[in-house]
Rosetta silent file (secondary structure, phi, psi, omega in degrees, C-alpha in Angstrom):
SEQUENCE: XXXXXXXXXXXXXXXXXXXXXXXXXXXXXXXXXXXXXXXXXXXXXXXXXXXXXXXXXXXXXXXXXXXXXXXXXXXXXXXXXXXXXXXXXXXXXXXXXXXXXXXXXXXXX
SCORE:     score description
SCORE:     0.000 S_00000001
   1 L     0.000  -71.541  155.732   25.005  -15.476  -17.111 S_00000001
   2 H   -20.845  -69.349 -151.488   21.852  -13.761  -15.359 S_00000001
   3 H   -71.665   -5.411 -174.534   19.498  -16.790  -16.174 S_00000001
   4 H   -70.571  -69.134  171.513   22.621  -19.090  -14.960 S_00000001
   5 H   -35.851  -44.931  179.244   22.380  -17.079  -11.375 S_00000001
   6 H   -90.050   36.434  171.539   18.870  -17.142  -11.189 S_00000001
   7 H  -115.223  -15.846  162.380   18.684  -20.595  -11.597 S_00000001
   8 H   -63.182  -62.617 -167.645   21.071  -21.195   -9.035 S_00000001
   9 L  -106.521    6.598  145.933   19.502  -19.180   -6.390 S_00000001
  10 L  -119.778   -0.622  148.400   16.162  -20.491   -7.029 S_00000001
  11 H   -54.883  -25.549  174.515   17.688  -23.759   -6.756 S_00000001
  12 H   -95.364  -18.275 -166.915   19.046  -23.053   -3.459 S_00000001
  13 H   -80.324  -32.259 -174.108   15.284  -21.193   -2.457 S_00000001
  14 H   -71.660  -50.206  148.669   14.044  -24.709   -3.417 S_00000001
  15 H   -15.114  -62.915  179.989   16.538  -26.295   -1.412 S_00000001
  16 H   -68.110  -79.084 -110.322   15.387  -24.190    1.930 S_00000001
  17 H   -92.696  -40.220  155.388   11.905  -24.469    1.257 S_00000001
  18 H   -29.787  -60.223  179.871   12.281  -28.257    1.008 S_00000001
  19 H   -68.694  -83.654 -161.820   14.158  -28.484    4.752 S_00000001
  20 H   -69.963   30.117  148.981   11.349  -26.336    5.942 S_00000001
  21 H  -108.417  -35.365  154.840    8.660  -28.539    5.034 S_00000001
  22 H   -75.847   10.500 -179.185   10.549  -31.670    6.398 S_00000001
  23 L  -103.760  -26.948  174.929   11.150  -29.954    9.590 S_00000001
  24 L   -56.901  -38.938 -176.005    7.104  -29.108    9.599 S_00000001
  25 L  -127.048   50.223  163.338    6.433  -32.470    9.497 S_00000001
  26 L  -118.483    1.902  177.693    8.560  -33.776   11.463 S_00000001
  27 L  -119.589  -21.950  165.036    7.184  -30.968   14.499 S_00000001
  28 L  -106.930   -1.373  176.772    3.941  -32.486   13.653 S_00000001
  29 L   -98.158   12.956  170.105    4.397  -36.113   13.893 S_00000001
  30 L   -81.379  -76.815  118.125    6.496  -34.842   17.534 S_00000001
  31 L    44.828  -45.277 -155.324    2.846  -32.968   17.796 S_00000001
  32 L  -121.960   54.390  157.815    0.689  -36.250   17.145 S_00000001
  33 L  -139.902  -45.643  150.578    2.849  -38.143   19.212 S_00000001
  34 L   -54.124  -41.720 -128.482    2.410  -35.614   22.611 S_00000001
  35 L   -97.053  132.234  179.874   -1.034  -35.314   21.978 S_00000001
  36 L  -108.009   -5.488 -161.973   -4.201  -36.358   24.152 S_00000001
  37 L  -133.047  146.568  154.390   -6.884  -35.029   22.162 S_00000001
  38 L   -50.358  -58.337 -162.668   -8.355  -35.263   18.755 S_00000001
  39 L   -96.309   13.968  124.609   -8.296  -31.685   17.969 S_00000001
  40 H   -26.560  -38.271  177.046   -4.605  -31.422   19.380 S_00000001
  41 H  -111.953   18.443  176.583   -3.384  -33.697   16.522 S_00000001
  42 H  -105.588  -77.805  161.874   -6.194  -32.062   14.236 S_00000001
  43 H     8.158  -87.088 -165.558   -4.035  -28.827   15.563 S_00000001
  44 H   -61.971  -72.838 -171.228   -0.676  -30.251   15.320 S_00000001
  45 H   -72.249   -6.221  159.863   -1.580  -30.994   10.712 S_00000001
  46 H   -60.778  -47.268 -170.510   -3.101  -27.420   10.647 S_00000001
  47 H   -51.639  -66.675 -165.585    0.432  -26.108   11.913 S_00000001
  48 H   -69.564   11.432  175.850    2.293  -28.075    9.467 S_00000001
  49 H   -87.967  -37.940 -154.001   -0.079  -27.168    6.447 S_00000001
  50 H   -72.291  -30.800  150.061    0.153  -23.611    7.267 S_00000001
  51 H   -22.942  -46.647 -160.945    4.350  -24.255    7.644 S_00000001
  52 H   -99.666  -17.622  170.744    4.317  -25.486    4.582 S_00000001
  53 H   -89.644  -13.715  173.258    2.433  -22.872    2.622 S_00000001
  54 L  -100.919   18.336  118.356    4.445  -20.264    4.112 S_00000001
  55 L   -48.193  -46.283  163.883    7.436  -22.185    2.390 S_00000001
  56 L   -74.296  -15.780  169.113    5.759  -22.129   -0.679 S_00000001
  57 H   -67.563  -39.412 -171.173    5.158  -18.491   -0.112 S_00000001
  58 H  -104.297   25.334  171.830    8.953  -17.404    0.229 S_00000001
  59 H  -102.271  -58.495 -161.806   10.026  -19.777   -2.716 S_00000001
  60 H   -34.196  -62.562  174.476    7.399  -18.087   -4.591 S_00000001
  61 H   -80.441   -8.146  157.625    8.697  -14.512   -3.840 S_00000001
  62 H   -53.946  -57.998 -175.622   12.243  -15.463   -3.725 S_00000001
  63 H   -50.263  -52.024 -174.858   11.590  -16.394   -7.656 S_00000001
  64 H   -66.117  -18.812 -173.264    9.705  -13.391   -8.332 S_00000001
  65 H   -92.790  -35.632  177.710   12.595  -11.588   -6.667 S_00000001
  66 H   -87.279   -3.125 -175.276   15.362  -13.308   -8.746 S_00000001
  67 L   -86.892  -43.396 -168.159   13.268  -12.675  -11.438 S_00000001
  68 L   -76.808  -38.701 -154.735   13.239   -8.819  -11.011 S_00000001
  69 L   -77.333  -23.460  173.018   17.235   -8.558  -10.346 S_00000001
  70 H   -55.223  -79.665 -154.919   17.579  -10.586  -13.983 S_00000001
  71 H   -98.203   27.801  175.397   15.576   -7.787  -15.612 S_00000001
  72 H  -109.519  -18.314  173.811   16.780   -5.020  -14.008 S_00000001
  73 H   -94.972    0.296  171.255   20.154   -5.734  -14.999 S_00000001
  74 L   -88.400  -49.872 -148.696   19.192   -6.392  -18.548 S_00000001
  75 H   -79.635  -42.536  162.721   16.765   -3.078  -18.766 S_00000001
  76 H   -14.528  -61.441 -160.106   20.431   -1.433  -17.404 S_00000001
  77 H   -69.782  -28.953 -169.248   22.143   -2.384  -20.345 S_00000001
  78 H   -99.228    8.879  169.152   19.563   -0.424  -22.952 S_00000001
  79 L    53.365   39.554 -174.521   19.119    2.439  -20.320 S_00000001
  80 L  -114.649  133.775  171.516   15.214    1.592  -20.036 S_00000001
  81 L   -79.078  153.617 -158.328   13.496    1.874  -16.381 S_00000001
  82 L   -99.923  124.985  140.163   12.272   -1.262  -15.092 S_00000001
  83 L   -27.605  111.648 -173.917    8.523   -1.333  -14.221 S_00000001
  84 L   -52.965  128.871 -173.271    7.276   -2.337  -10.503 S_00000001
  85 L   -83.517  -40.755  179.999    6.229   -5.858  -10.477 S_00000001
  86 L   -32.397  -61.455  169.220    3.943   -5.394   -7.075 S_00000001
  87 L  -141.710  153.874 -131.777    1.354   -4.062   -9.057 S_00000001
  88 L   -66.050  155.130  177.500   -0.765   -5.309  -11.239 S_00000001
  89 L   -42.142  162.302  133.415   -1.353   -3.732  -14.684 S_00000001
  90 L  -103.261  163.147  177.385   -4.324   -2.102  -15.359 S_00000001
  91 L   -49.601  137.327 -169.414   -5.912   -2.334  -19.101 S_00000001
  92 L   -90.318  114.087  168.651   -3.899   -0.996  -21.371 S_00000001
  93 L   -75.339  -37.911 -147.010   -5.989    1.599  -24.087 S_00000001
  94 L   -75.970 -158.237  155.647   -2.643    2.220  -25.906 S_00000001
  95 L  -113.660  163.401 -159.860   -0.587   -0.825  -27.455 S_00000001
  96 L   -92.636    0.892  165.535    1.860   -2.798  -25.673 S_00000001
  97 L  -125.064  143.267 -147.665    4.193   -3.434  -28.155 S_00000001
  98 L   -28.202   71.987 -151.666    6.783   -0.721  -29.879 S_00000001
  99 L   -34.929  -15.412 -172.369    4.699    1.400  -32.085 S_00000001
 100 L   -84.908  -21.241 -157.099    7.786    1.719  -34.787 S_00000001
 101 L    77.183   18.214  177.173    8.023   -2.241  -34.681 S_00000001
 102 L  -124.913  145.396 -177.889   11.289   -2.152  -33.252 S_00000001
 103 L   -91.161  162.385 -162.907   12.208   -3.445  -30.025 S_00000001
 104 L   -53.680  117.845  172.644   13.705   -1.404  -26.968 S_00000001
 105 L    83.229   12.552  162.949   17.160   -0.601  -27.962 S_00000001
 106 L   -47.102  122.105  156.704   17.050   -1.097  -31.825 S_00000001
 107 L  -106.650  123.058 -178.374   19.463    1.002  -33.452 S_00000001
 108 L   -80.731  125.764  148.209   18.631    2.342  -36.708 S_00000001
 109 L   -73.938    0.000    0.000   20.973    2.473  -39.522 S_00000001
């Protein structure tokens, strides 16, 4: 059910981020169309690159966001706290997987 939602709502993040890149370049061919100068319509394809990366920026962190609410409601079920994604690991001395060999929320018989 989780990966069905987040698959959903980065489908609709995709969705946005699509309409705001054809409205970018559709504000720069308005842009290039006004324009009396060279660097005005050099301008005008800066705007809509930078438009367009800060679409790909909030798809990015949408995902990473729909990503977190998935595996915070999974770590929920097994009573485990979920680790902050913002920042980055540092090297690990110990090891990163269960020292007993069993994974989080094994119940021993």
């Amino acid at each position: 059910m989780q990966s069905a939602m987040e698959k959903l709502s980065n489908i609709a993040r995709v969705a946005k981020a699509k309409v705001t890149i054809c409205k970018a370049k559709v504000e720069e061919q308005a842009e290039k169309a006004t324009a009396r100068t060279i660097e005005q319509r050099e301008l005008a394809h800066e705007r809509r690159k930078a438009k367009e990366a800060r679409a790909q920026m909030k798809l990015h962190q949408a995902k990473a966001r729909h990503a977190e609410k998935k595996l915070s409601r999974r770590a929920h079920q097994y009573n485990q706290p979920v680790a902050p994604t913002a920042a980055p690991a540092a090297a690990a001395t110990v090891p990163t997987y269960p020292a007993g060999g069993h994974l989080p929320g094994h119940v021993l018989k």
